[in-house]
C-alpha positions as CSV (number, residue, x, y, z in Angstrom):
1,X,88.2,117.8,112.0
2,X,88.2,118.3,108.4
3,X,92.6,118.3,108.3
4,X,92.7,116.2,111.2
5,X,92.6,112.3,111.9
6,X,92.6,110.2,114.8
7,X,95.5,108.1,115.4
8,X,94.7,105.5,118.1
9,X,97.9,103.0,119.4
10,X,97.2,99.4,121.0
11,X,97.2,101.2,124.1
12,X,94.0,103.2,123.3
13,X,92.6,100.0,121.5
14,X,93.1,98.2,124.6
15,X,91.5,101.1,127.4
16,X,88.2,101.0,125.0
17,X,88.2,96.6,124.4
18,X,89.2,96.1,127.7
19,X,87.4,92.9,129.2
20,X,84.2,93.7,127.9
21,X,83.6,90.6,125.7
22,X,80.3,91.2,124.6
23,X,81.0,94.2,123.3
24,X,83.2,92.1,120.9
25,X,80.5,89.5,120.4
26,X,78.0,91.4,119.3
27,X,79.8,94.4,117.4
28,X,80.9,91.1,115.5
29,X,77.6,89.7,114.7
30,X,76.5,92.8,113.3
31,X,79.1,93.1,111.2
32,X,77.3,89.4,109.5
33,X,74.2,90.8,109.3
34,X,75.6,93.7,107.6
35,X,77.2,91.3,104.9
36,X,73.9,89.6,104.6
37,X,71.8,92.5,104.6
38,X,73.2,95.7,104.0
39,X,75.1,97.1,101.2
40,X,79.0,96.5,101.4
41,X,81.8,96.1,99.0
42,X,84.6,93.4,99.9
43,X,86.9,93.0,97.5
44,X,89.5,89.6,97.5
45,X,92.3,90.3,100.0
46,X,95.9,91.1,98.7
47,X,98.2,88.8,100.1
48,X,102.3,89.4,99.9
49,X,104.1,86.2,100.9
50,X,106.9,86.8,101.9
51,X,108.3,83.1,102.4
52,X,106.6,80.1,101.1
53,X,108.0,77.4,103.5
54,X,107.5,80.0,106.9
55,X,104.3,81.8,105.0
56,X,106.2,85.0,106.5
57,X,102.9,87.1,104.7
58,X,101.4,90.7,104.1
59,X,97.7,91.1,103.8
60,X,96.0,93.9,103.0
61,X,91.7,93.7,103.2
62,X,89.6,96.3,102.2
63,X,86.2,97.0,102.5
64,X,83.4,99.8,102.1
65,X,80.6,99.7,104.4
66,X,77.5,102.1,103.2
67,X,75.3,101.5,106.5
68,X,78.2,103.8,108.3
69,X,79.5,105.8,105.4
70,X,82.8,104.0,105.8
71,X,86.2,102.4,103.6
72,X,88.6,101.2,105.0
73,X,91.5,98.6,104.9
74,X,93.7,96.7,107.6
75,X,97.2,95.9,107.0
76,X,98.0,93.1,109.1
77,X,101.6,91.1,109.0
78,X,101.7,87.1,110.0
79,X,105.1,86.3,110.6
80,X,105.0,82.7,112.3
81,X,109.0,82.9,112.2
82,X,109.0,85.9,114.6
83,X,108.3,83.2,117.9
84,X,111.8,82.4,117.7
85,X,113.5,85.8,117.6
86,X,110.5,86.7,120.9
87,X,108.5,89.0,118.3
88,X,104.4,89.1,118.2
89,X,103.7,87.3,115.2
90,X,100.7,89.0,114.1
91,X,100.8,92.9,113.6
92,X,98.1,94.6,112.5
93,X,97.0,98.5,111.1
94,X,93.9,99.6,110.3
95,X,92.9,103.1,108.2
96,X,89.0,104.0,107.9
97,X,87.9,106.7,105.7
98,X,84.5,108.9,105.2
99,X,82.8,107.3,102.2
100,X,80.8,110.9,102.0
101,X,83.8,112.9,101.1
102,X,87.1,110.3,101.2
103,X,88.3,112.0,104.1
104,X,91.0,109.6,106.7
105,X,89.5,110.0,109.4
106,X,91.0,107.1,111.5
107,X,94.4,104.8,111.8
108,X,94.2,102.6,114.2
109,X,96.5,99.5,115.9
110,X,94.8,96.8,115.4
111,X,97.0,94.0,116.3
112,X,94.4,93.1,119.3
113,X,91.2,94.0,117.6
114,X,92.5,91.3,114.6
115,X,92.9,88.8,117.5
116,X,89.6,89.8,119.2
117,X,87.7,89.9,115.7
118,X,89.0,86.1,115.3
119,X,88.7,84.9,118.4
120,X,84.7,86.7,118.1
121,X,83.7,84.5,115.1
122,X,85.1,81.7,116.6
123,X,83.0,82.5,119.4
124,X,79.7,83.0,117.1
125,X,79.9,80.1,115.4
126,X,80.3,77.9,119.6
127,X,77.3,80.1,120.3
128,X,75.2,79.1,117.1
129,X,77.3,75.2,116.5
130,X,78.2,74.1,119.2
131,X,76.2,71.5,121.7
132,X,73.9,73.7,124.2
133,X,75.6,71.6,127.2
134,X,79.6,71.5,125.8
135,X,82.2,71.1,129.0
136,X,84.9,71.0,127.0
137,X,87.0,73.1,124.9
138,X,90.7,71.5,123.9
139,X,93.4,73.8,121.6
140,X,96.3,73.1,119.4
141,X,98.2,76.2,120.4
142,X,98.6,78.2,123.5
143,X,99.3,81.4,122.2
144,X,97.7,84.8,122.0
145,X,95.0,83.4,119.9
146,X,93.9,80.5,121.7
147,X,93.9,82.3,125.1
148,X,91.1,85.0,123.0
149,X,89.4,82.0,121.8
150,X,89.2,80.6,125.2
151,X,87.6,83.5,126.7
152,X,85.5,84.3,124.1
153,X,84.1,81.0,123.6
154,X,83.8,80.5,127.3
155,X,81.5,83.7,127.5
156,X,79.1,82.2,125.2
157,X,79.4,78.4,126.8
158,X,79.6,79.4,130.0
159,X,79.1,75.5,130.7
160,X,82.6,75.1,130.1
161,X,84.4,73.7,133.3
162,X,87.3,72.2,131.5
163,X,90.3,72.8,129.3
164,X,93.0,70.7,127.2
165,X,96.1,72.8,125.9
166,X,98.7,71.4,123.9
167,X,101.3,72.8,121.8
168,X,105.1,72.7,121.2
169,X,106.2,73.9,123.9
170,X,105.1,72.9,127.6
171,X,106.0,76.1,128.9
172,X,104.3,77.9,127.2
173,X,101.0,76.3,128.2
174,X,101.8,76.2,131.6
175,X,102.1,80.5,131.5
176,X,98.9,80.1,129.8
177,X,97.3,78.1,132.1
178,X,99.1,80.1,135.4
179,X,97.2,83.3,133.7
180,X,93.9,82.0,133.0
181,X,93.5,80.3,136.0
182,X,93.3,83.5,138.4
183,X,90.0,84.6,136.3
184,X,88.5,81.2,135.6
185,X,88.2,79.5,138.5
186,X,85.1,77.2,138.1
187,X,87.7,75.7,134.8
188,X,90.0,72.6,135.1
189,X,93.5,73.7,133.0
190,X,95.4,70.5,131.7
191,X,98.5,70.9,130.4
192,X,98.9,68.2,127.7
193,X,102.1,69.6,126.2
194,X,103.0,68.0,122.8
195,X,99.9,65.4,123.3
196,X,97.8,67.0,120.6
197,X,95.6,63.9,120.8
198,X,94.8,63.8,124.2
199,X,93.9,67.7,123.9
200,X,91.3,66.8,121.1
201,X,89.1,63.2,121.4
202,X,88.2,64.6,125.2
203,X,86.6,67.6,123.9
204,X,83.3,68.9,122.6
205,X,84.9,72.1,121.4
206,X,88.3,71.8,119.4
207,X,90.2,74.7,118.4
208,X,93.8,75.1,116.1
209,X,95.3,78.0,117.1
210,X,98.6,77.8,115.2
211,X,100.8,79.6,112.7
212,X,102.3,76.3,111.1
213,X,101.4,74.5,108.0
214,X,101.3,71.6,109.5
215,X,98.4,69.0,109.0
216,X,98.3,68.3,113.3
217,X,94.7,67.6,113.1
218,X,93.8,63.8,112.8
219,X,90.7,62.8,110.8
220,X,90.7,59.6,113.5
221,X,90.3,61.7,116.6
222,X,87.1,63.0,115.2
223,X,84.2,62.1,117.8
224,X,80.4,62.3,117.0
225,X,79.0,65.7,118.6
226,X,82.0,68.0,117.8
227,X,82.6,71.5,116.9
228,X,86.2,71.8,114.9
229,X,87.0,75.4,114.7
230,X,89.6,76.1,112.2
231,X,91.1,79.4,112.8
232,X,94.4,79.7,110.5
233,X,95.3,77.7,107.5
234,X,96.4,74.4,106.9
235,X,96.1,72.6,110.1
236,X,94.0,69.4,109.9
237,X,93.5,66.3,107.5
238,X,91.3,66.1,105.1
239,X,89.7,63.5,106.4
240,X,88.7,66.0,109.1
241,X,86.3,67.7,107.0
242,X,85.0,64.3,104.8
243,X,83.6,63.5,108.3
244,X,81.7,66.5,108.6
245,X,77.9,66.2,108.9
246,X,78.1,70.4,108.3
247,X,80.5,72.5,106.7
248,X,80.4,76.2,107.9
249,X,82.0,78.9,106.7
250,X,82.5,82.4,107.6
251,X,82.2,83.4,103.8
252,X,82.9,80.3,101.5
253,X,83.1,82.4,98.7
254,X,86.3,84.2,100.3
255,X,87.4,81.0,101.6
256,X,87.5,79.7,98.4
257,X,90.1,81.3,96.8
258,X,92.3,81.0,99.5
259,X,94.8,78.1,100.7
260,X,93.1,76.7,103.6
261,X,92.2,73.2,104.2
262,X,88.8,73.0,102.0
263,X,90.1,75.6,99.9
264,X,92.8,73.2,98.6
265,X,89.9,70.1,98.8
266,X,88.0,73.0,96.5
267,X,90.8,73.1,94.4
268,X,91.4,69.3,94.2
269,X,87.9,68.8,93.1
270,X,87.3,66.6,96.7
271,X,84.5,68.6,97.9
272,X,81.9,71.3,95.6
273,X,80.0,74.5,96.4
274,X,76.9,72.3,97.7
275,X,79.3,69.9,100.2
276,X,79.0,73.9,102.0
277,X,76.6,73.5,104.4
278,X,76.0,77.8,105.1
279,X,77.9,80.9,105.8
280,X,78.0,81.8,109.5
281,X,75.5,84.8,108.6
282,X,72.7,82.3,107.2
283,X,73.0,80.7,110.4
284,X,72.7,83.9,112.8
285,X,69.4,85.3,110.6
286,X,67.6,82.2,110.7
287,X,68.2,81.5,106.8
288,X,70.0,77.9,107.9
289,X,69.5,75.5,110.9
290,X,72.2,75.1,113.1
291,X,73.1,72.6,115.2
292,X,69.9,70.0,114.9
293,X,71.1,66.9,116.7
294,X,73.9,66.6,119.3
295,X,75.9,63.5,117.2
296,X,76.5,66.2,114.6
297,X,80.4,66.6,113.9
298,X,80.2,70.7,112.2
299,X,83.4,71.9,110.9
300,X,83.4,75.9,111.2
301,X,86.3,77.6,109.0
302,X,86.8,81.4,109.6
303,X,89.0,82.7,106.8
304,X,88.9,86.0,108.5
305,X,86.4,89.0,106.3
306,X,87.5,92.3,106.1
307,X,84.1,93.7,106.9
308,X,84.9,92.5,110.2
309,X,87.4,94.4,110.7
310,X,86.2,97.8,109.3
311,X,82.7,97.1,111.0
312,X,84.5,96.8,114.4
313,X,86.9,99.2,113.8
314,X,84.5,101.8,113.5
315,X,83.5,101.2,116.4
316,X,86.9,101.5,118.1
317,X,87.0,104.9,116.6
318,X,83.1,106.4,117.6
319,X,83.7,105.4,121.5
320,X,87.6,107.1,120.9
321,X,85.6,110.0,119.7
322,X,83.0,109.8,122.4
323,X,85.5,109.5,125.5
324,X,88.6,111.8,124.2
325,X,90.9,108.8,123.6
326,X,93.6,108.9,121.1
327,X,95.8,111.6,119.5
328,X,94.3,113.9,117.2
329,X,96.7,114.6,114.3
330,X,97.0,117.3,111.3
331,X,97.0,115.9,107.7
């Protein structure tokens, strides 16, 4: 395949993800031990904004993984202003090359594979964070996101029996809900429209799953026993996170030097490197305790890490391979 390389569309991404979660889960979590253990480099993501007021944005994140004698980068537009024109907002492309030779030997779709690599760490860090006996899971947002989120986390907490969507619009819950509902039938779906506080104080999992840069998140609806996951950017009060008992990162020194929540409070000299509590990958090897008492309040941010994306990529491209799926084209 020397002057050949695989092109697979969100089509093929989606015959090989399919519903098989743990797949996700786990191709995830090896992807943090291979940032902890093995030998990658991960170099500060490029980001093009666009807009400043919509964050309209362009990232590119590359990566080089030596344990699978891969490179690659993923290309992946946020566009929160394409909800009103009825666009996807997120749109993502991934290219992995042969580290032996430099060879492209895969481009990929990966608009679902970025949502499913979120919504996975997300997932990780309810597995490792959250209370063993959590009910409840309650979202600011009710798009693609938070529905991957939902699932994901629900395959790890399997306890869960109820849900709290809100968001801007009603509707947009209620298809949601209408979806989900035919799968999970042992879960309770309450639409809370625009009530992002009722959505949050009943919950022992909260989730923002929004494209805004909006602070929606309340320091005061902060309850004792809580797992915040913050998925996107600037979404929450400070306060939020000055009530943390932990502070969990996927990788604080990516997180960092981006505009996040506690990457501003970095920035602002509000919190230091030791207010950290651990990287989610100190947590998964044993390096850090996790949860240690159910009153705990842990506030998880996932910046998003490129080695991720490669990692699961990768593994798109070896069960393409595998099962003849995709289209093989000359260089």
């Amino acid at each position: 395949m020397e002057n050949k390389f695989l092109f697979l569309s969100d089509n093929d991404v989606r015959s090989i993800i399919g519903d098989n979660l743990e797949f996700c889960i786990s191709t995830i979590e090896k992807s943090f031990m291979v940032m902890t253990y093995g030998k990658t480099l991960q170099p500060d993501k490029v980001s093009q904004i666009i807009d400043e007021k919509s964050q309209n944005r362009i990232n590119c994140l590359p990566s080089t993984i030596y344990d699978i004698e891969t490179s690659g980068t993923k290309r992946v537009s946020v566009f929160p202003t394409n909800k009103a024109i009825g666009l996807r907002n997120v749109e993502g492309f991934t290219i992995l090359s042969d580290t032996t030779n430099g060879k492209l030997k895969c481009l990929m779709n990966s608009t679902l594979a970025t949502s499913i690599r979120t919504a996975s760490v997300g997932a990780i860090a309810a597995k490792y964070l959250a209370k063993k006996d959590s009910t409840t899971i309650g979202f600011i947002g009710a798009g693609e996101e938070a529905k991957e989120h939902f699932k994901l986390v629900k395959a790890v907490r399997p306890s869960i029996n109820k849900c709290l969507f809100s968001s801007r619009t009603e509707k947009r819950i209620q298809n949601l809900i209408d979806e989900l509902a035919v799968e999970y039938r042992d879960v309770k779906f309450i639409n809370c429209a625009n009530d992002y506080e009722i959505a949050m104080v009943n919950s022992d999992i909260i989730v923002t799953a929004i494209s805004s840069q909006q602070k929606v998140l309340k320091g005061e609806w902060i309850r004792d026993g809580m797992l915040y996951i913050h998925v996107a950017g600037l979404e929450d009060e400070f306060s939020v996170a000055e009530k943390a008992d932990k502070i969990v990162c996927d990788q604080w020194e990516s997180v960092k030097h981006r505009t996040q929540t506690i990457s501003q409070m970095y920035n602002k000299g509000i919190i230091k490197d030791e207010d950290i509590y651990a990287d989610l990958g100190e947590i998964i090897s044993g390096e850090k305790k996790a949860r240690e008492d159910d009153r705990e309040f842990i506030y998880f941010n996932s910046v998003g890490l490129s080695v991720e994306d490669v990692y699961l990529a990768n593994e798109i491209y070896n069960i393409a391979v595998s099962n003849n799926i995709g289209t093989w084209i000359n260089k």
